[in-house]
N, C-alpha and C positions, 0 to 999 in steps of 0.2 A: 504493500500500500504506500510507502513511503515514496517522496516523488513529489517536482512542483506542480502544481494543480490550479486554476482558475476558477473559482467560487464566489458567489453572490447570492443577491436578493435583490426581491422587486418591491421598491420603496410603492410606485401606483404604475398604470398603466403606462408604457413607454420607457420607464425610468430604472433602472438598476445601479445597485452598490455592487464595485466588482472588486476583486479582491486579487493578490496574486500568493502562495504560501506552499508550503509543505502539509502534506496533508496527515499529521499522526496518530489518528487514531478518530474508529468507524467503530457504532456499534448498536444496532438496537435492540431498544428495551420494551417493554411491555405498554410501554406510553410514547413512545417518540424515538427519531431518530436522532442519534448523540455524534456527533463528529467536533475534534479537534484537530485546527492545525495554526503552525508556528508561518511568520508573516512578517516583513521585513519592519510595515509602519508600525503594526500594534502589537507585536510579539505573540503568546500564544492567543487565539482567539476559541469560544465556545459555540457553536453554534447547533440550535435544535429543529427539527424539522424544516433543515436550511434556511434558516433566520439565525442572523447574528445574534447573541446574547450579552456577550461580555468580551471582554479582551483585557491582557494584562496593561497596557498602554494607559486607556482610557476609565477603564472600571471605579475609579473614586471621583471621577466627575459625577456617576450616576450616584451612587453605594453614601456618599458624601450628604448630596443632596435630601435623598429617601432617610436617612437614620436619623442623621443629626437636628433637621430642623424638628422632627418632631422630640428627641428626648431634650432637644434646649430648649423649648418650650413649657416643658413643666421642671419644678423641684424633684431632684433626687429620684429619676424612675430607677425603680428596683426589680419589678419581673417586667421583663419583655418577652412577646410572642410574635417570631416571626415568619409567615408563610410563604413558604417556596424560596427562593434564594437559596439552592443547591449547591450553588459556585462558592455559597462561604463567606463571599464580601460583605454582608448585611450583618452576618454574626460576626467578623470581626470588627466591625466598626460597632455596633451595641458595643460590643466585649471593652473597645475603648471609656466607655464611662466606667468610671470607677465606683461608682453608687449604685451599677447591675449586680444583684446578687443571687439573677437568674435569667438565664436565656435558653428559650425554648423555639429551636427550629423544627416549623413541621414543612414537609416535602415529602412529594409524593413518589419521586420516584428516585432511589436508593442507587441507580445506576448515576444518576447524574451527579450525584455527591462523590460518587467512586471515582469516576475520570474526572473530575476535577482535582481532588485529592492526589491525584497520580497525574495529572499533565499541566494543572495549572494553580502549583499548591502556594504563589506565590497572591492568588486573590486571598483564599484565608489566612494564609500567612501563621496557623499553629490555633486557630481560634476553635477547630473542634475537637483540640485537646484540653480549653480549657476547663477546671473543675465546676464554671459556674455556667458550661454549657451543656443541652440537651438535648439529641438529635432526634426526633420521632419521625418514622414513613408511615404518613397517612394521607389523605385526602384532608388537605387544609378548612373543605366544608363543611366537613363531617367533625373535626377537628375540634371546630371553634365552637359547634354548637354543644360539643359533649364536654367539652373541658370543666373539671372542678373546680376552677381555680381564677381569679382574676388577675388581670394585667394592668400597669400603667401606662405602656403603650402598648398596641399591636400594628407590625410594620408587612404591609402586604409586599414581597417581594416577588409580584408573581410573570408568569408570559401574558400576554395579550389575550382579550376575551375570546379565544378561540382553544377549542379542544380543551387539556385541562385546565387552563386557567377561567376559562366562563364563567363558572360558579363566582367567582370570586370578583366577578363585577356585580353582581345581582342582589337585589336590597335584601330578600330575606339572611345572605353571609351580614351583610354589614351588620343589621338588626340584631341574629347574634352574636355580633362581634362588640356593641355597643352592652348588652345584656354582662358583656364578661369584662367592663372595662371596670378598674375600680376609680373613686371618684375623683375626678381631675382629670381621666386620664382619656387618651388619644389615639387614633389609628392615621399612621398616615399608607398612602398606596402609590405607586406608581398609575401615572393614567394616560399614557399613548402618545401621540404625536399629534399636538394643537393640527398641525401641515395637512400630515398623509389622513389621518385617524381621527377629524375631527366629530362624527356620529357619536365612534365608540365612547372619545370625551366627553360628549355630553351626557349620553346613559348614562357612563359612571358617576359623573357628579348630579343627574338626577336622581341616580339611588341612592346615593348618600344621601341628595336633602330628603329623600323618605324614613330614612334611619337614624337622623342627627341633627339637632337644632340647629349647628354651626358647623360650616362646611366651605376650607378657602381653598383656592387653587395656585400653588405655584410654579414658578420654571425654573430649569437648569440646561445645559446644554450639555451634550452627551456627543461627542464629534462621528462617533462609527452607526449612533442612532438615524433614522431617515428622518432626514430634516434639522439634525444638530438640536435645535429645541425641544425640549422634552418636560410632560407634562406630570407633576405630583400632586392629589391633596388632601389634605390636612382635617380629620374631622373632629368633633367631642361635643360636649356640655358648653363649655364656654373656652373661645382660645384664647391665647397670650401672644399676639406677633412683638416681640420688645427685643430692639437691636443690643438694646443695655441692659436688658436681663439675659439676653442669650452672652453678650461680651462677658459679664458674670462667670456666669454656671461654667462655658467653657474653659476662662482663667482658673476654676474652682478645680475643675477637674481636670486637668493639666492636659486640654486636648488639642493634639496637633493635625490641622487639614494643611490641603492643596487647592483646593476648591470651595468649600466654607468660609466665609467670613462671619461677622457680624454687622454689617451693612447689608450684607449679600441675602442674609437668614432673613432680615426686613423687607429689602426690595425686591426680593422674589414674588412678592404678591401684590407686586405690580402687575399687571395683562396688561397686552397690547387688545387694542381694539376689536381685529379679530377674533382673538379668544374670548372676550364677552362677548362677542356675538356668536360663539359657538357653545359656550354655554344657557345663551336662552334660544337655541336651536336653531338658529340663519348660520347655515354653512358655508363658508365660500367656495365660490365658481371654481374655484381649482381642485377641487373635495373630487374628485373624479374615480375612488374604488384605491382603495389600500392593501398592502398586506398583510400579513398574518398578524403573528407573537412576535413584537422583539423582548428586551430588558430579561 
């Protein structure tokens, strides 16, 4: 199998991400196709049912964005629940607060944790060794509705509403996800591509306003995502967007980004014009058919 290989994805009609790499490593599992290979711009990259996921390159532009804004936004989370993020990055970035004194990853499929672990061990970096982590293979929907136990946050790290990740756009997950939050606390989610994916955006954030009083939308850009801009958001009880309570918490807990700021944590919930108008459902003329799962 070894060998360079030319690999992509179709961002929408006419338009492909193409790639050029080494291809190491094929294998399917009972859920998806699992392929990695090593690439000259973004070193090893993830890809599932030929959609890009992750790459050692870029991976804390996303992983940065999805963890931190929501645990700097409340005091001291201590359990975290996070779904899907196979590749690791999500848990070791929780793992970076020091006031986690539980992290629980559920994933559904036990293959993708394996070859990541083996080809691309430099996303978790040692974080599903640590004592204060928990790895479960389950269905993240099934998961959240049967869990004993509550969270201060829950961080959906999941693919795009297609195949397994579906569920996990749809208000009755969030409903139970709200049910299990203890009080103060927050779910944030990854939510697609404002560009290619502006539909899926908006279902997502209309099942969240069915599940959650409070419900923001922010961005990040993700360079190997389609369309570099990339969409996350934030729900609970009541939120906190504070550039100097997040400058805080972060000094408190001695936490070092590449991507994070504290300016950055506040004006991410800035939107462009656009995006609210795809949030109250006027899509724009270039909205012309997307593809799958990325993130």
């Amino acid at each position: 199998m070894p060998g360079r290989v030319d690999f992509g994805e179709p961002a929408t009609a006419g338009f492909w991400y193409r790639y050029e790499g080494e291809h190491l490593h094929s294998e399917r599992s009972p859920f998806q196709q699992i392929d990695v290979y090593e690439t000259a711009a973004f070193g090893r990259v993830l890809v599932l049912d030929g959609l890009l996921q992750t790459t050692e390159r870029d991976e804390f532009c996303y992983h940065e964005m999805l963890v931190h804004v929501p645990l700097l936004s409340i005091d001291a989370p201590k359990r975290v629940l996070i779904i899907g993020g196979g590749d690791g990055g999500s848990l070791r970035h929780v793992l970076m607060h020091p006031t986690v004194e539980r992290a629980v990853m559920c994933e559904i499929d036990e293959r993708v944790v394996d070859a990541c672990r083996r080809w691309l061990p430099s996303v978790s970096a040692g974080a599903f060794e640590d004592p204060r982590a928990e790895v479960v293979f389950q269905d993240g929907v099934a998961f959240a509705a049967s869990a004993d136990e509550s969270w201060d946050a829950v961080i959906v790290d999941s693919s795009d509403p297609v195949g397994p990740g579906l569920g996990l756009f749809r208000a009755p997950f969030y409903r139970a996800v709200r049910e299990h939050l203890a009080p103060g606390g927050v779910l944030a989610i990854q939510a697609c591509s404002p560009f290619f994916q502006p539909r899926e955006l908006h279902e997502a954030y209309r099942n969240l306003r069915e599940a959650f009083p409070e419900v923001r939308l922010y961005l990040g850009a993700v360079p190997t995502y389609p369309g570099t801009l990339w969409a996350y958001a934030l729900a609970g009880e009541h939120l906190h967007i504070d550039a100097e309570a997040a400058r805080r918490r972060a000094a408190a807990r001695n936490l070092r980004t590449r991507f994070w700021t504290p300016e950055l944590h506040q004006a991410a919930f800035a939107l462009p014009g656009f995006v609210h108008d795809i949030l109250e459902g006027r899509y724009p003329a270039f909205a012309n058919g997307v593809n799958g799962s990325n993130s």
